[in-house]
C-alpha positions as CSV (number, residue, x, y, z in Angstrom):
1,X,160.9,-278.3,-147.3
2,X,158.4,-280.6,-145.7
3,X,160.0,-281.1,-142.9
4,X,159.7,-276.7,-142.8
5,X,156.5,-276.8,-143.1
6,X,155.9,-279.3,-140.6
7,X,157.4,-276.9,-137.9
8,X,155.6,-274.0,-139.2
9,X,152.0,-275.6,-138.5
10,X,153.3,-277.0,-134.8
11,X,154.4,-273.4,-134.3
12,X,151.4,-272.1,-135.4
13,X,149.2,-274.5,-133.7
14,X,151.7,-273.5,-130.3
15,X,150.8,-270.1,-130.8
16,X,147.1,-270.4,-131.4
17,X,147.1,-272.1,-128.1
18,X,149.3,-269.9,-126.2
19,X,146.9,-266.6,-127.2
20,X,143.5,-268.4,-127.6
21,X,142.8,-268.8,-123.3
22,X,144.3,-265.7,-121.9
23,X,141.3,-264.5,-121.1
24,X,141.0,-267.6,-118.4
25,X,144.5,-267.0,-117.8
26,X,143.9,-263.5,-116.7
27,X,140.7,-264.5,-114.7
28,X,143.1,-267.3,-112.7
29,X,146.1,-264.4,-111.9
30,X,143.0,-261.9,-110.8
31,X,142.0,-264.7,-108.2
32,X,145.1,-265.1,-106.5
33,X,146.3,-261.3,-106.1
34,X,142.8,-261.0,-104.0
35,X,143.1,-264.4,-102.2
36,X,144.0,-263.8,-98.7
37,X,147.5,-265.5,-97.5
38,X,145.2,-268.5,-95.8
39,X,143.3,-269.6,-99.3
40,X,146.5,-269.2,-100.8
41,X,148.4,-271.3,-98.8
42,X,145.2,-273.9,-99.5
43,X,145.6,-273.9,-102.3
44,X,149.1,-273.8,-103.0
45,X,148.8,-277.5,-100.6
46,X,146.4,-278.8,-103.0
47,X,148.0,-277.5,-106.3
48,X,151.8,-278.0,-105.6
49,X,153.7,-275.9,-108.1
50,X,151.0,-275.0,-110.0
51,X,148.7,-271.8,-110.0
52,X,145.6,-270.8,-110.4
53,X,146.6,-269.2,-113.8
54,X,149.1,-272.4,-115.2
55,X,145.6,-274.5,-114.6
56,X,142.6,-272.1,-115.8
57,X,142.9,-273.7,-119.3
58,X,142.6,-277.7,-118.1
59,X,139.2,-277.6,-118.4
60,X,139.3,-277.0,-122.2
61,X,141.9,-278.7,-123.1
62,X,140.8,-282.3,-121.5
63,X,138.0,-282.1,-124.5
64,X,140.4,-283.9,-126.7
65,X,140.4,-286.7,-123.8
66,X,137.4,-288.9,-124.5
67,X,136.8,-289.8,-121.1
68,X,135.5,-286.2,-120.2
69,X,133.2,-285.8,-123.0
70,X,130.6,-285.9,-120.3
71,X,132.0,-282.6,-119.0
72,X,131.7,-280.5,-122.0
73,X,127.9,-279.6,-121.2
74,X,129.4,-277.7,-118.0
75,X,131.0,-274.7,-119.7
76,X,128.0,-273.1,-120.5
77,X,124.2,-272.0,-119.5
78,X,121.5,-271.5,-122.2
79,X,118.7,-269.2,-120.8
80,X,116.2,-267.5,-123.1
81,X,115.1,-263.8,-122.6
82,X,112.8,-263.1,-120.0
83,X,113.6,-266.1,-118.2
84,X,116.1,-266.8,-115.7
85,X,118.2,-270.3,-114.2
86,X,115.3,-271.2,-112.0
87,X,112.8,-271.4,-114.5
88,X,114.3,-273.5,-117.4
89,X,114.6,-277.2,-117.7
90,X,117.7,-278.3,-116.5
91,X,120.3,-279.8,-118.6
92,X,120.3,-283.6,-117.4
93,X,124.0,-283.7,-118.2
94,X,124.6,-280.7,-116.0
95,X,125.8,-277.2,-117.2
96,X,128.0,-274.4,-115.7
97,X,125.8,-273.6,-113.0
98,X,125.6,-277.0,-111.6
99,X,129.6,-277.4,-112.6
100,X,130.5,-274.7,-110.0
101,X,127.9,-275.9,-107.7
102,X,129.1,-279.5,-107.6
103,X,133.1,-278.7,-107.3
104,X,132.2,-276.2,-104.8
105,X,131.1,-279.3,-102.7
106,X,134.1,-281.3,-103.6
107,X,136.2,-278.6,-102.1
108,X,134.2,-278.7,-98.9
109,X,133.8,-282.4,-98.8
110,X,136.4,-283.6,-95.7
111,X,136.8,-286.8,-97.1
112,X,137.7,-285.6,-100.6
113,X,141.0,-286.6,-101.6
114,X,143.8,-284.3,-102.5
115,X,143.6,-285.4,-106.2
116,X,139.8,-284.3,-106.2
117,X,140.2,-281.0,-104.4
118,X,143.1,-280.4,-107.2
119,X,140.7,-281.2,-110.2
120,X,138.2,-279.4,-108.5
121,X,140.0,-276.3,-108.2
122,X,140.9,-276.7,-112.1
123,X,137.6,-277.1,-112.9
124,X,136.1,-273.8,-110.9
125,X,138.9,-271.2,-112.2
126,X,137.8,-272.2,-116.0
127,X,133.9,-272.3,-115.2
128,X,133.6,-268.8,-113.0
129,X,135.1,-267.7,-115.9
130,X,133.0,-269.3,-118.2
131,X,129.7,-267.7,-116.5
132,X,131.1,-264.5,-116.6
133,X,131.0,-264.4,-120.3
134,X,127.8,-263.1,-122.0
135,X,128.1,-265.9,-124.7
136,X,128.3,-268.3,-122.2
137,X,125.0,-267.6,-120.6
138,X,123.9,-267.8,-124.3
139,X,120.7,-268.6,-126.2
140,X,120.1,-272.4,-127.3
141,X,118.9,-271.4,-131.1
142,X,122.8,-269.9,-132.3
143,X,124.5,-272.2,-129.4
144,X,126.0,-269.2,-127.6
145,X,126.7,-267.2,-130.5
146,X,128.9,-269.7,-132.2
147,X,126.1,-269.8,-135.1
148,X,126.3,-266.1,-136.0
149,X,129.2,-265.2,-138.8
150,X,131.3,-262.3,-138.3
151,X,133.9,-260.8,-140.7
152,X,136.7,-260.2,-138.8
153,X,139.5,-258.6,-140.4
154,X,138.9,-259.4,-143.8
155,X,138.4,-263.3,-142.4
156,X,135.2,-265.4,-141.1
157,X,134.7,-265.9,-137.6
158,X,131.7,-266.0,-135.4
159,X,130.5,-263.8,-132.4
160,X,131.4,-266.5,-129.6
161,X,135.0,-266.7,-131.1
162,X,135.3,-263.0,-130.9
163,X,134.0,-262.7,-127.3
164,X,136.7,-265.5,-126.4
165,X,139.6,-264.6,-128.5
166,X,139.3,-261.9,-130.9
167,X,138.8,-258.8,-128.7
168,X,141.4,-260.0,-126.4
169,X,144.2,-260.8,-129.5
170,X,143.5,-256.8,-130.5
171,X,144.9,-255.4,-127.2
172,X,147.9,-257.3,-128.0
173,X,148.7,-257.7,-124.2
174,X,149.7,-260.5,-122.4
175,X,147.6,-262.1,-119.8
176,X,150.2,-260.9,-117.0
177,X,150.1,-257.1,-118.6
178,X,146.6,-257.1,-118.6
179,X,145.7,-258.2,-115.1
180,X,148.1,-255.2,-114.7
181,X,145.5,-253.2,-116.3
182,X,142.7,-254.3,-115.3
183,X,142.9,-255.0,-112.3
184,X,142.2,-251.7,-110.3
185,X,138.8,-252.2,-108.3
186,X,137.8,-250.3,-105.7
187,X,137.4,-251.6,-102.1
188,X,133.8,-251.3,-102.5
189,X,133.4,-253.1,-105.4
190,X,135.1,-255.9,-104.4
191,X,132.9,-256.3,-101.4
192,X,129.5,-255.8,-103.2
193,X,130.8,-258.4,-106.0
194,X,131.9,-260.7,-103.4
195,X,128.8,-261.0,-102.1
196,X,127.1,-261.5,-105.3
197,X,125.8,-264.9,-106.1
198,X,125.5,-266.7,-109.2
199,X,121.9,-265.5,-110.0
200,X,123.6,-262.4,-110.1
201,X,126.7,-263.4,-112.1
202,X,124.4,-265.1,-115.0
203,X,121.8,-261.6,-114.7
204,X,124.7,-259.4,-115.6
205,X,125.8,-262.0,-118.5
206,X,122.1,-262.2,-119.7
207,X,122.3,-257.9,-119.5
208,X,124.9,-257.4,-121.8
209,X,123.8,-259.5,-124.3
210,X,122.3,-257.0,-126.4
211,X,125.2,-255.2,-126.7
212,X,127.0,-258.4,-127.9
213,X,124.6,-259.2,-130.1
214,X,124.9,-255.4,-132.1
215,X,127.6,-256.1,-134.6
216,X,125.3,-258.9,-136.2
217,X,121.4,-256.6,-135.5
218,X,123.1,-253.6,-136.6
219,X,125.3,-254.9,-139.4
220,X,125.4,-251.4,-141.5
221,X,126.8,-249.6,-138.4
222,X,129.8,-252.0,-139.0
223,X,130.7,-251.7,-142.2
224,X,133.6,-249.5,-142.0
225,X,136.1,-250.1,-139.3
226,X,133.7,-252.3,-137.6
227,X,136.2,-254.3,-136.1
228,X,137.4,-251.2,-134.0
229,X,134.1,-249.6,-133.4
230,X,133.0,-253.0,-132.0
231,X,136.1,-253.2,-129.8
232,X,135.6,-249.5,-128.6
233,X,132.0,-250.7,-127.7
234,X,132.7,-253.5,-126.1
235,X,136.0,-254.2,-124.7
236,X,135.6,-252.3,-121.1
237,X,132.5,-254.4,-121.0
238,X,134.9,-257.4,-121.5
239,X,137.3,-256.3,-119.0
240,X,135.5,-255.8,-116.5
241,X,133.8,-259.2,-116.4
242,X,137.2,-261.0,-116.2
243,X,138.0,-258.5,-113.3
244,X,134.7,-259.4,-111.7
245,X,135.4,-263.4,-112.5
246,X,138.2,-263.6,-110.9
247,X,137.6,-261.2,-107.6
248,X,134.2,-263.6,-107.4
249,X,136.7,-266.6,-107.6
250,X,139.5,-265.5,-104.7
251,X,136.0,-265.5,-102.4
252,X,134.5,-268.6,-103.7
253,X,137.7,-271.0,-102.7
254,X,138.0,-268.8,-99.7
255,X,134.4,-270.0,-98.7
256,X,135.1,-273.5,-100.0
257,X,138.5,-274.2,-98.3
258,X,137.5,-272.9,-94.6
C-alpha cells in the first residue's frame, strides 16, 4: 500500500509538470514554424537534438539548482502604472528585460562557445515568453499577482497561477494542438510584431492588466461560473500573447544568429 501510494504522488508530481509549462511549450513550437530554414539550421548546430520547445521549460526548472538562484530575478519586470522600463530603478540583480538583453549578446558574441550559445538560446525561449505575460510585467506590492487569492474550482489558487496554468489546463489541449490553433497570423501581423521592440512587448503586458486584474476588482461579477466567465474574458487575450511571443522569438534568434 505504501509502496502505491508512493507511485501515485511521483505520477502526480509527473503530471503536474508535464501540464504546468505548456504555455512556454507552445511559445517554443510557434518560434520554430516561423524561423526561416537559415536560423533553424543555427540553431539546430547549437541545440543538437533538442528544440526550441524540449528546452522552453530549462529555465524554470534549474530553480531547484542552487547555483542559479541568481537567475530567478530574470523572469520577471515590476513596473508601476503610469510608468514605464526607462523610468524605474533597475533591479541590481537584473530582470527579464536585461535577461533577453544580455543572452541576446551571447548569441552575437563570436567568441562565445557552443555551450553558451546553447544556454543562451534556453534562457531567451523561456524569458520572451515570460515578458509576454501580463503578470510578468507585474506590480511589486502583490509580486505579479502571486499575492491575490483566487477560488478556482472550488480550490485556492492565485491570479499569477491562473495566468500560467489554470486558463491553459481548461482548454484541455496539448501544447502541439494548440499551436495548431493558435497559430494563424496574418502576413501583416507578423511583420508589424516583428518589428516591435521590447518597449512595446512590456506596453501591451502593462495594457492588459486591468483586465487580469477584474476577477479579484470585480469579485461579485464572479460569483457564479466565474471560472468560465473569466476564461471567456480572457483566454483570446492569453492566446494571442503566446502567438505574439513566439513570432517575436523566430526574429529575435534570426537577428542574433546572423
Amino acid at each position: 500500500m505504501r509502496n502505491f501510494l508512493v507511485l501515485a504522488l511521483i505520477m502526480t508530481a509527473t503530471n503536474a509538470m508535464a501540464w504546468g509549462p505548456i504555455g512556454h511549450r507552445v511559445v517554443g513550437k510557434v518560434a520554430e514554424l516561423h524561423m526561416d530554414s537559415a536560423t533553424k539550421a543555427k540553431v539546430a548546430e547549437i541545440l543538437g537534438t533538442e528544440t526550441l520547445a524540449s528546452v522552453a521549460n530549462w529555465a524554470d526548472f534549474i530553480k531547484s539548482n542552487p547555483d542559479w538562484r541568481k537567475a530567478n530575478p530574470w523572469h520577471y519586470v515590476s513596473i508601476p502604472d503610469g510608468k514605464n522600463y526607462k523610468a524605474i530603478e533597475k533591479n541590481k540583480d537584473g530582470d527579464v528585460v536585461w535577461a533577453i538583453n544580455h543572452f541576446s549578446a551571447v548569441l552575437k558574441d563570436k567568441k562565445a562557445t557552443k555551450e553558451q550559445k546553447a544556454e543562451a538560446i534556453k534562457f531567451l525561449v523561456h524569458f520572451v515568453g515570460d515578458i509576454h505575460q501580463p503578470l510578468h510585467v507585474g506590480h511589486a506590492h502583490d509580486r505579479g499577482g502571486n499575492s491575490v487569492k483566487v477560488e478556482w474550482f472550488h480550490s485556492e489558487s492565485n491570479l499569477h497561477e491562473v495566468w500560467d496554468e489554470k486558463l491553459l489546463d481548461m482548454q484541455k489541449l496539448s501544447y502541439t494542438e494548440m499551436v495548431e490553433f493558435i497559430n494563424h497570423p496574418t502576413k501583416d501581423e507578423v511583420i508589424a510584431w516583428q518589428k516591435d521592440g521590447m518597449d512595446t512587448w512590456i506596453k501591451e503586458s502593462m495594457d492588459l492588466r486591468t483586465q487580469v486584474y477584474d476577477i479579484d476588482k470585480n469579485k461579485e461579477k464572479y460569483k457564479k461560473y466565474g471560472e468560465y466567465l473569466y476564461n471567456y474574458n480572457n483566454i483570446q487575450a492569453l492566446n494571442k500573447r503566446m502567438l505574439q511571443a513566439g513570432v517575436r522569438l523566430a526574429a529575435l534568434l534570426r537577428e542574433n544568429l546572423k
